[in-house]
N, CA, C and O atoms as CSV, one atom per row, in Angstrom:
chain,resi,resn,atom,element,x,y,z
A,1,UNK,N,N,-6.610,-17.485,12.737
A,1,UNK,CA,C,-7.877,-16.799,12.680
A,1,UNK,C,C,-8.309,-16.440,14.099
A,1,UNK,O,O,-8.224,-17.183,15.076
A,2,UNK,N,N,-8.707,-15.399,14.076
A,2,UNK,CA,C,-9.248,-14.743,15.723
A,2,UNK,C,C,-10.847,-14.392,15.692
A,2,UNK,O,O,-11.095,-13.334,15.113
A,3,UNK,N,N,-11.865,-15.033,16.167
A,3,UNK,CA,C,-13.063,-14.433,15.776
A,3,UNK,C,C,-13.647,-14.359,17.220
A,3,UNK,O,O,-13.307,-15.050,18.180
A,4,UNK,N,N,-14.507,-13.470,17.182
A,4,UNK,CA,C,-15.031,-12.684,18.186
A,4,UNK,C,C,-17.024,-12.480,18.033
A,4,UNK,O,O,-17.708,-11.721,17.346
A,5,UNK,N,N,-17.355,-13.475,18.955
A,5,UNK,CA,C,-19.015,-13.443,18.889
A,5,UNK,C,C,-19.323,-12.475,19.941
A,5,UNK,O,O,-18.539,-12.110,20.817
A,6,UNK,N,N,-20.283,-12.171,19.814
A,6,UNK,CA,C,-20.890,-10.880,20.554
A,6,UNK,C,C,-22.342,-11.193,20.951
A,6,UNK,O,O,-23.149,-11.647,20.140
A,7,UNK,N,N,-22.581,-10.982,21.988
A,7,UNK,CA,C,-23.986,-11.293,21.974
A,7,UNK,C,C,-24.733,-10.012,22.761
A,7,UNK,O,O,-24.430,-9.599,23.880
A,8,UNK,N,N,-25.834,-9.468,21.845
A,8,UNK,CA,C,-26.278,-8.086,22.283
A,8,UNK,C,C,-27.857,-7.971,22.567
A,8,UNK,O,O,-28.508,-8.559,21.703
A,9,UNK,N,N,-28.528,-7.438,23.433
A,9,UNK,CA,C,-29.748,-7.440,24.153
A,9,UNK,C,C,-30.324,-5.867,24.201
A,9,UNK,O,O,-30.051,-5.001,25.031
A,10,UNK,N,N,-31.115,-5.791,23.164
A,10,UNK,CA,C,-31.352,-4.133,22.806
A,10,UNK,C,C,-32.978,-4.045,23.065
A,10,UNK,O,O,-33.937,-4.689,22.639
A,11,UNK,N,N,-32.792,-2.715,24.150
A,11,UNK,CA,C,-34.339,-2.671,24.137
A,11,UNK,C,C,-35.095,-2.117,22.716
A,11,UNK,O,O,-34.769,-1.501,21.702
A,12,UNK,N,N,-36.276,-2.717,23.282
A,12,UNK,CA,C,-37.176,-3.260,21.647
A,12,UNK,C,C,-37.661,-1.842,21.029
A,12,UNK,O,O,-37.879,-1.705,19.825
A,13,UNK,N,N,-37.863,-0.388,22.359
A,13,UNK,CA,C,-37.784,0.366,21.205
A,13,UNK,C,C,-36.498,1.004,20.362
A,13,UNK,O,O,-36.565,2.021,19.672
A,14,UNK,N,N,-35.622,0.401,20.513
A,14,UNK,CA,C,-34.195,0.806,19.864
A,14,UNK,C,C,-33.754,-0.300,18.872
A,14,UNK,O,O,-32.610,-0.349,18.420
A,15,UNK,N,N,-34.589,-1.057,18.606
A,15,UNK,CA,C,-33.940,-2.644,17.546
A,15,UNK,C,C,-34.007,-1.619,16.265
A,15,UNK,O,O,-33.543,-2.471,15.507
A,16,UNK,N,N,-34.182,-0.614,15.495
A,16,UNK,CA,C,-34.268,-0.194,14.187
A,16,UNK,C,C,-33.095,0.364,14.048
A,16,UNK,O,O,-32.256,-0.214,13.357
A,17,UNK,N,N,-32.819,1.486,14.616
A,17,UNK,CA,C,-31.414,2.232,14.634
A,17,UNK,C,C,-30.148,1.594,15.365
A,17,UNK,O,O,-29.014,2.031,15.166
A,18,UNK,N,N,-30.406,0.570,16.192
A,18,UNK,CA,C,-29.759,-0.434,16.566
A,18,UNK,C,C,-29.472,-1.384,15.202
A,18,UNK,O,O,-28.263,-1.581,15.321
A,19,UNK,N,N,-29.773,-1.892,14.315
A,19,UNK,CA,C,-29.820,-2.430,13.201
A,19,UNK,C,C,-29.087,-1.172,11.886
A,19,UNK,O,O,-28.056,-1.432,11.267
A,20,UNK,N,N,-29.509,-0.480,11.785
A,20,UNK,CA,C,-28.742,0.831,11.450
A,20,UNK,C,C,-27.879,0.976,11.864
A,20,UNK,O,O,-27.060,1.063,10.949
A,21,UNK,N,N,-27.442,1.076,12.735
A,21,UNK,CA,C,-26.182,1.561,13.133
A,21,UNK,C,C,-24.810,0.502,12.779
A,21,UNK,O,O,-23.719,0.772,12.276
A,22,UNK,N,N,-25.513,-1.105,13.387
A,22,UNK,CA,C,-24.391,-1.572,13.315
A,22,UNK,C,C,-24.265,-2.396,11.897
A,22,UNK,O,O,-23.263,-3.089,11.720
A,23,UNK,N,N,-25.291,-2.318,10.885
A,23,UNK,CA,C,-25.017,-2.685,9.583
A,23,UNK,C,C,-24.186,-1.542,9.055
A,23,UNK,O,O,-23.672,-1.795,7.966
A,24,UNK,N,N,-23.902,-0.248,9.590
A,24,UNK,CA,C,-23.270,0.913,8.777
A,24,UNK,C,C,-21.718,0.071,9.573
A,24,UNK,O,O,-20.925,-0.116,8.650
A,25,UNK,N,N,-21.288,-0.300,10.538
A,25,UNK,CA,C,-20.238,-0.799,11.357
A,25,UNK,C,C,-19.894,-1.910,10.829
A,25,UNK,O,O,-18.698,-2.151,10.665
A,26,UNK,N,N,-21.175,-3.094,10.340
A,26,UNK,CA,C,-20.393,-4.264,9.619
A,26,UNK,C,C,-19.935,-3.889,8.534
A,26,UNK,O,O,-18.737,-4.073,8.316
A,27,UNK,N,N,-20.728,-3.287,7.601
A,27,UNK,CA,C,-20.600,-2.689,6.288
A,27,UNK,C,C,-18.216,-2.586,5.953
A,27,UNK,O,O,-17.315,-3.204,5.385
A,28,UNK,N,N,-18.438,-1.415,6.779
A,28,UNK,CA,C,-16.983,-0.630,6.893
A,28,UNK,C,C,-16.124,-1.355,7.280
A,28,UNK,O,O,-15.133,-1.447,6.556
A,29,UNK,N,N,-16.173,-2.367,8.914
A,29,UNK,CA,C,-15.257,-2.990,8.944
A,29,UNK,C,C,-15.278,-4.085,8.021
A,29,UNK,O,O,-14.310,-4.794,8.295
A,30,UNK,N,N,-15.987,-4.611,6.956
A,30,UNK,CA,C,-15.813,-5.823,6.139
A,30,UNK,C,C,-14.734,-5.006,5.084
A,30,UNK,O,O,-14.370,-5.529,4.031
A,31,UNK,N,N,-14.348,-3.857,5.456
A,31,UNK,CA,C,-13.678,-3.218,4.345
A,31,UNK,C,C,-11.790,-3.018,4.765
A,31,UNK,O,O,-10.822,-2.681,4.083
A,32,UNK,N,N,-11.984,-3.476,6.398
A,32,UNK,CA,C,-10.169,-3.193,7.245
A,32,UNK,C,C,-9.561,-5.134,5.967
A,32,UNK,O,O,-9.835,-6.273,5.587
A,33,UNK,N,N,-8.626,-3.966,5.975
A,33,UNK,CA,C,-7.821,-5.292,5.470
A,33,UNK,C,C,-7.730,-6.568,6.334
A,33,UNK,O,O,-7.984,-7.635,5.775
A,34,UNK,N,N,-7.351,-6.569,7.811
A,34,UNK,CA,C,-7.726,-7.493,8.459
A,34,UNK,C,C,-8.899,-8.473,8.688
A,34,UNK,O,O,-8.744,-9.566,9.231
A,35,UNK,N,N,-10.251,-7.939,8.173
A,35,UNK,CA,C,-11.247,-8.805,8.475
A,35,UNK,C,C,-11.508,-9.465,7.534
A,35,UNK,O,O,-11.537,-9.206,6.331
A,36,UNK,N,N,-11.798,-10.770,8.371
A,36,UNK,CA,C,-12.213,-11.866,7.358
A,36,UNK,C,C,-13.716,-11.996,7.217
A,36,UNK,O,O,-14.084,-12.547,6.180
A,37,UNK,N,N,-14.627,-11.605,8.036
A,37,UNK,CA,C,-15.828,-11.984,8.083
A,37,UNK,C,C,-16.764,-11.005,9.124
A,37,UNK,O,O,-16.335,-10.638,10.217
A,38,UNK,N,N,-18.016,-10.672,8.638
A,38,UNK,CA,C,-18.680,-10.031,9.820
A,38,UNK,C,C,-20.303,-10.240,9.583
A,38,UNK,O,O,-20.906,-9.800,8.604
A,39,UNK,N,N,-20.760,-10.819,10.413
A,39,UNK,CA,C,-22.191,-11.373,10.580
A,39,UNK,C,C,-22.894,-10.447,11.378
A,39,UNK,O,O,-22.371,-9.840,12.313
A,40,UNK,N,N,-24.194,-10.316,10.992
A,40,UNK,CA,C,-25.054,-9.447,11.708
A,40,UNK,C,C,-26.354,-10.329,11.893
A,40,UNK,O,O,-27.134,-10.541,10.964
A,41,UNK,N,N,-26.524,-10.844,13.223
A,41,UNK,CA,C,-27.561,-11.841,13.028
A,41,UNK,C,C,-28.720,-11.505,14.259
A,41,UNK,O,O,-28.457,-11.139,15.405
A,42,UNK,N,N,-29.996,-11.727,13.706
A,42,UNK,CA,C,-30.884,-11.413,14.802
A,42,UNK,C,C,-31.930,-12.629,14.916
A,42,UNK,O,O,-32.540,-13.060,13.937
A,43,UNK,N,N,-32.082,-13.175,16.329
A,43,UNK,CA,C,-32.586,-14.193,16.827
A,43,UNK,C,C,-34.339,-14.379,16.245
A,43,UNK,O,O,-35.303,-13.627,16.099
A,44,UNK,N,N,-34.103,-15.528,16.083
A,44,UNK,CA,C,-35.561,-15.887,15.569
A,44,UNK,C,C,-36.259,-15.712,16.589
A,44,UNK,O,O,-35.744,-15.755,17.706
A,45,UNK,N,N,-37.810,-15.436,16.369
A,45,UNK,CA,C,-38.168,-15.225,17.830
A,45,UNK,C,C,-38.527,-14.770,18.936
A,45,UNK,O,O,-39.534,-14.878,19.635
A,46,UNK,N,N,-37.115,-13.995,19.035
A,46,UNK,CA,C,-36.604,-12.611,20.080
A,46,UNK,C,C,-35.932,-11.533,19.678
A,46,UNK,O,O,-34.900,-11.142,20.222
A,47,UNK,N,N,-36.674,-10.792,18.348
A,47,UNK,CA,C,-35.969,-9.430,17.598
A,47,UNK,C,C,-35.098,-8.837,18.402
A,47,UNK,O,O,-34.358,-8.184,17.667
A,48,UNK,N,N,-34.728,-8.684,19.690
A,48,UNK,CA,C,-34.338,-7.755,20.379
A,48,UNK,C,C,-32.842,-8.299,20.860
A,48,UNK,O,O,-32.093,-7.742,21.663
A,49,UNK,N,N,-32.641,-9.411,20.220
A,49,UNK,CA,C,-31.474,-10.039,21.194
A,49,UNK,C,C,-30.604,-10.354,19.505
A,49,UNK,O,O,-31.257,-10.915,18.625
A,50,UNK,N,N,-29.684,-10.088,19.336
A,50,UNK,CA,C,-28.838,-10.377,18.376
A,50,UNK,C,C,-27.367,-11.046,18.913
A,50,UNK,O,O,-27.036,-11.067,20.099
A,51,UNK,N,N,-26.471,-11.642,17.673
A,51,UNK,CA,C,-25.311,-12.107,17.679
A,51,UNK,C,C,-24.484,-11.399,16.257
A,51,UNK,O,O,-24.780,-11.319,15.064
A,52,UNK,N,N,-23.311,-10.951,17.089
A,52,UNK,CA,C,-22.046,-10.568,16.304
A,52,UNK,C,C,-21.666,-11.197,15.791
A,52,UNK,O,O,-21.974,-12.241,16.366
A,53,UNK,N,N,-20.933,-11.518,14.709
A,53,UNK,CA,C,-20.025,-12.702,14.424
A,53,UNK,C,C,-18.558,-11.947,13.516
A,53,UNK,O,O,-18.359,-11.528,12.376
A,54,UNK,N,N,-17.745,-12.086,14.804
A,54,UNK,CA,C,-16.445,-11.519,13.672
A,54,UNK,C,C,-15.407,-12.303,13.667
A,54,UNK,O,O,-15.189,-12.978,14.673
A,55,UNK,N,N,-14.758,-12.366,12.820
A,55,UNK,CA,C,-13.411,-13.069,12.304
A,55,UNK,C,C,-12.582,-11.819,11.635
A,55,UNK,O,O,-13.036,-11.015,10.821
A,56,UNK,N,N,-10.994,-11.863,12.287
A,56,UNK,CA,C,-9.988,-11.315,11.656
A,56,UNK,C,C,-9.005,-12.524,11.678
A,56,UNK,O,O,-9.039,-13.683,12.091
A,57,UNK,N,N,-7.975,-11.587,10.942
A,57,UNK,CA,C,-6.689,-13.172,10.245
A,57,UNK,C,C,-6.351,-12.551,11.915
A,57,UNK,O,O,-6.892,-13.238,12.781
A,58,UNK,N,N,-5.713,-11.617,12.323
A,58,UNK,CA,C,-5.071,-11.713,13.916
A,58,UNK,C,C,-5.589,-11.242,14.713
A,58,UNK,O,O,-6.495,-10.587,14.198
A,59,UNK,N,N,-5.607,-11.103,16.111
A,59,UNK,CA,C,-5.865,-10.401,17.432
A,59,UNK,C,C,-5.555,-8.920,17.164
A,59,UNK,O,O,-6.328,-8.044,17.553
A,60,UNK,N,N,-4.440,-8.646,16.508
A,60,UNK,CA,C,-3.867,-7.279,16.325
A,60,UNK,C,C,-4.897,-7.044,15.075
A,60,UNK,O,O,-4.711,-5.949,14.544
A,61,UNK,N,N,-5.501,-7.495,14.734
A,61,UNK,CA,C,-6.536,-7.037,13.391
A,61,UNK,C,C,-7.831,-6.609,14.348
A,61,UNK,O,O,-8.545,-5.615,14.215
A,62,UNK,N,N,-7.922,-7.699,15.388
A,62,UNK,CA,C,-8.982,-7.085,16.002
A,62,UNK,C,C,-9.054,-5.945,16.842
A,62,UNK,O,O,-10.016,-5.183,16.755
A,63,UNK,N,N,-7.786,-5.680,17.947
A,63,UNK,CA,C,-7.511,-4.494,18.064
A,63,UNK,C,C,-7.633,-3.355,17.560
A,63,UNK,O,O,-8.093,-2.389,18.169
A,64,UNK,N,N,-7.093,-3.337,15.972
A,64,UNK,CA,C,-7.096,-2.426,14.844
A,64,UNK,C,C,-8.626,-2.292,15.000
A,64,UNK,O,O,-9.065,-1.156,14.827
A,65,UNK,N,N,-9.349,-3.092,15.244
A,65,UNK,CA,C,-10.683,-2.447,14.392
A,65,UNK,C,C,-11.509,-1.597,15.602
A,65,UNK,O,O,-12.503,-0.892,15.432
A,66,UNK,N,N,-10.760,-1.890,16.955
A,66,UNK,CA,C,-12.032,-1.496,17.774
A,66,UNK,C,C,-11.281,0.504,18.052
A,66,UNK,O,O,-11.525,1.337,18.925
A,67,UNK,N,N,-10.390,0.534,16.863
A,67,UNK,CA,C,-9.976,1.869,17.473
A,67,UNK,C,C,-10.094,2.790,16.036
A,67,UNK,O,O,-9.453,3.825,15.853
A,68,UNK,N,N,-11.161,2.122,14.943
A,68,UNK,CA,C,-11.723,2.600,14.029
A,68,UNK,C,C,-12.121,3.557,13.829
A,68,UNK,O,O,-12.549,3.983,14.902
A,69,UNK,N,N,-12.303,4.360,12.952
A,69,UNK,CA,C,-13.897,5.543,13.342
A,69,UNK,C,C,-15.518,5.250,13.491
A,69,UNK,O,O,-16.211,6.032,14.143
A,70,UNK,N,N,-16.000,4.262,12.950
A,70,UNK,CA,C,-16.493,3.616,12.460
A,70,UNK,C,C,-17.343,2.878,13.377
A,70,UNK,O,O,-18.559,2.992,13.534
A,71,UNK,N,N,-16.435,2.020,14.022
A,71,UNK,CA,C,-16.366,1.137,15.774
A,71,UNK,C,C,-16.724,2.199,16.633
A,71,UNK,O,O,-17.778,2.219,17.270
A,72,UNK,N,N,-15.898,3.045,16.658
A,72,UNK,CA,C,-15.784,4.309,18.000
A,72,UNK,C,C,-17.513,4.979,17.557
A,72,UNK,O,O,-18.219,5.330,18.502
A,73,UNK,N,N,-17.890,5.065,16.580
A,73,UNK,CA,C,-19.460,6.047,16.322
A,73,UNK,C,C,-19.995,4.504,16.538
A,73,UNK,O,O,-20.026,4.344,17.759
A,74,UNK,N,N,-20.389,3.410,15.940
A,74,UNK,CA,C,-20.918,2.438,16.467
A,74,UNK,C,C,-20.996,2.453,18.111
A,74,UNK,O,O,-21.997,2.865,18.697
A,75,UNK,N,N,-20.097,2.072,18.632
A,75,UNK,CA,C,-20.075,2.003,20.365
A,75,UNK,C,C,-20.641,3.428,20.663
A,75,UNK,O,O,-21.510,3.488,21.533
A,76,UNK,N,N,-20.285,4.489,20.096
A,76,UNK,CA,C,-21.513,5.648,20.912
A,76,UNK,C,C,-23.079,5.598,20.765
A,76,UNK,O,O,-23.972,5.740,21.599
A,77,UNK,N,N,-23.103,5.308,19.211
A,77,UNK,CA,C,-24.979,4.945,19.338
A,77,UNK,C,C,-25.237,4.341,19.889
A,77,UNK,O,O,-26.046,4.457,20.809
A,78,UNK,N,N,-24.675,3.468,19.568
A,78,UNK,CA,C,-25.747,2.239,20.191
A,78,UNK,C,C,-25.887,1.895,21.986
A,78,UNK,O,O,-26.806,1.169,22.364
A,79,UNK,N,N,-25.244,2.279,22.640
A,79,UNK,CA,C,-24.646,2.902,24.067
A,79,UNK,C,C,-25.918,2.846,24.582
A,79,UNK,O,O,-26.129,2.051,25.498
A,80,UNK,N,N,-26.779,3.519,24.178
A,80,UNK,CA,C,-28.343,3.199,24.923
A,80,UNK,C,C,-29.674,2.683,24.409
A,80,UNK,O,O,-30.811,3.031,24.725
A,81,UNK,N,N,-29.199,1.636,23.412
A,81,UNK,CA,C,-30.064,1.204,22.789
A,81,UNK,C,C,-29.625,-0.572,23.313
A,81,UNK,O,O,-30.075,-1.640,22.896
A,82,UNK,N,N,-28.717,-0.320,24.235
A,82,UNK,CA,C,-28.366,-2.125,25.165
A,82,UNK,C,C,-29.454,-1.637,26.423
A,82,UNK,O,O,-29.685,-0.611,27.062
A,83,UNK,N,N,-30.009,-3.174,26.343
A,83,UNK,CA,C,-30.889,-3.295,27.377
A,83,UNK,C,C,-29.938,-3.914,28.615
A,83,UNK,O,O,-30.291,-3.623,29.758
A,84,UNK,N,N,-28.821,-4.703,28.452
A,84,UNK,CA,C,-27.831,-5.229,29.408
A,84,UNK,C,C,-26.492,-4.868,28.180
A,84,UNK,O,O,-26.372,-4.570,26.992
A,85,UNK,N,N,-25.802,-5.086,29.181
A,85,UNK,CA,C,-23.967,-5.219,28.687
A,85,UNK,C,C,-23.871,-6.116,27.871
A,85,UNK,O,O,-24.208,-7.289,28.034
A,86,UNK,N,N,-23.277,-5.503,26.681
A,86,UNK,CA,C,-23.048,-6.582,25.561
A,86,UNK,C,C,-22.127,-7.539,26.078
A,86,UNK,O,O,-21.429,-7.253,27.051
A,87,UNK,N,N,-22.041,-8.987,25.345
A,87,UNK,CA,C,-21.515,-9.786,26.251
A,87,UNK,C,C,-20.656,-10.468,24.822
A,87,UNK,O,O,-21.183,-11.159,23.949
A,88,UNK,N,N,-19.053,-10.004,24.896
A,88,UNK,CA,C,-18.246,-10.446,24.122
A,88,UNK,C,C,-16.873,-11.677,24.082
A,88,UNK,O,O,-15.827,-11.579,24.725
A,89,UNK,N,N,-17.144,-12.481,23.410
A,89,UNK,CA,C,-16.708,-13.842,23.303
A,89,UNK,C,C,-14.997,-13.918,22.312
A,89,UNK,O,O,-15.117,-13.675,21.111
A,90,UNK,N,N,-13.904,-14.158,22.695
A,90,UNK,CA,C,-12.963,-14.191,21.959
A,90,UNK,C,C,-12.433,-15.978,21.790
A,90,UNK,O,O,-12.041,-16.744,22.670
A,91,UNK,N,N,-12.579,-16.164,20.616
A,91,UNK,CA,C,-12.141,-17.502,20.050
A,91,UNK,C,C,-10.902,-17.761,18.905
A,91,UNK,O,O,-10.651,-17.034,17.944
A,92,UNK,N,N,-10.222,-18.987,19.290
A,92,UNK,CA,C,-9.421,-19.056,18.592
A,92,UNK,C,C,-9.647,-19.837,17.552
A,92,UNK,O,O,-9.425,-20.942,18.048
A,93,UNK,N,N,-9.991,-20.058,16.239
A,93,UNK,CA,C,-10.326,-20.910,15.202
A,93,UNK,C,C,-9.189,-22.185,14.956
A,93,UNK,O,O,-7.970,-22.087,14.812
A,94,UNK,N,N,-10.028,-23.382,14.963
A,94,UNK,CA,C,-9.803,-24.689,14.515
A,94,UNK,C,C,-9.944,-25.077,12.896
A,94,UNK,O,O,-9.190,-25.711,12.157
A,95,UNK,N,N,-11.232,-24.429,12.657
A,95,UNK,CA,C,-11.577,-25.254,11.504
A,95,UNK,C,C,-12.263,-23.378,11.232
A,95,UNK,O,O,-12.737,-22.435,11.866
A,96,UNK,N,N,-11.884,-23.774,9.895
A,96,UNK,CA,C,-12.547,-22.215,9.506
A,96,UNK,C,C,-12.976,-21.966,8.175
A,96,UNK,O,O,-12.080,-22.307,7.402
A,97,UNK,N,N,-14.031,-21.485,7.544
A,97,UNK,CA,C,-14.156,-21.588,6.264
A,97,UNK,C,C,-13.902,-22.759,5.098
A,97,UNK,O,O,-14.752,-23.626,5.301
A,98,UNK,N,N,-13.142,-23.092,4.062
A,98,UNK,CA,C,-13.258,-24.477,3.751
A,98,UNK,C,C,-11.753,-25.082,4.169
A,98,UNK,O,O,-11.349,-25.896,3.339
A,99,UNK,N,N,-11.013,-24.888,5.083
A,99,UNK,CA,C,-9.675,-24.944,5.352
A,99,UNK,C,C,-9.285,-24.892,6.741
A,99,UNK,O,O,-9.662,-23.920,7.396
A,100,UNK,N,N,-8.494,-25.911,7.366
A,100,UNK,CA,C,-8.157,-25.628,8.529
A,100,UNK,C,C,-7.434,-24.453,8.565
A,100,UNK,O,O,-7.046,-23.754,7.629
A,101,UNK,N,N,-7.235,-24.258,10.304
A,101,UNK,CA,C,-6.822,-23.055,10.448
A,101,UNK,C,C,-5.210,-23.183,10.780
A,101,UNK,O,O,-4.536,-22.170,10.969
């Protein structure tokens, strides 16, 4: 399992279409044969600051996805709706779902 957290900092007048955009991006990639999982999570709190949460079965799944159509229109919207550089995390899974990995 290869999962990939993301952590994203969107200025606050862009959190709507920022939310739009990348629920149309989780939506699709929950649909690549490779992915196992995709979380769209926004901080209690601090609307403006969210976390990614992705899981594919491989690295080459994750590759696959960032050269999507899907990914590629995601990464253009949202392009100025980051208040800083998204800040992306690659992990290798131990324990995963109800089953080791």
């Amino acid at each position: 399992m290869y999962v990939v957290s993301v952590i994203v900092h969107v200025k606050p007048d862009q959190i709507a279409s920022f939310i739009a955009a990348t629920l149309d991006n989780a939506r699709n990639t929950r649909q690549e044969p490779g992915n196992m999982r995709f979380d769209v999570l926004q901080t209690e709190g601090e609307p403006s600051r969210f976390l990614l949460y992705e899981a594919y079965a491989t690295a080459d799944d994750f590759a696959k996805h960032q050269q999507t159509p899907h990914y590629l229109r995601w990464k253009q919207l949202v392009a100025e709706a980051m208040a800083q550089p998204r800040q992306g995390v690659k992990h290798r899974s131990l324990f995963f779902g109800d089953a080791e990995a």
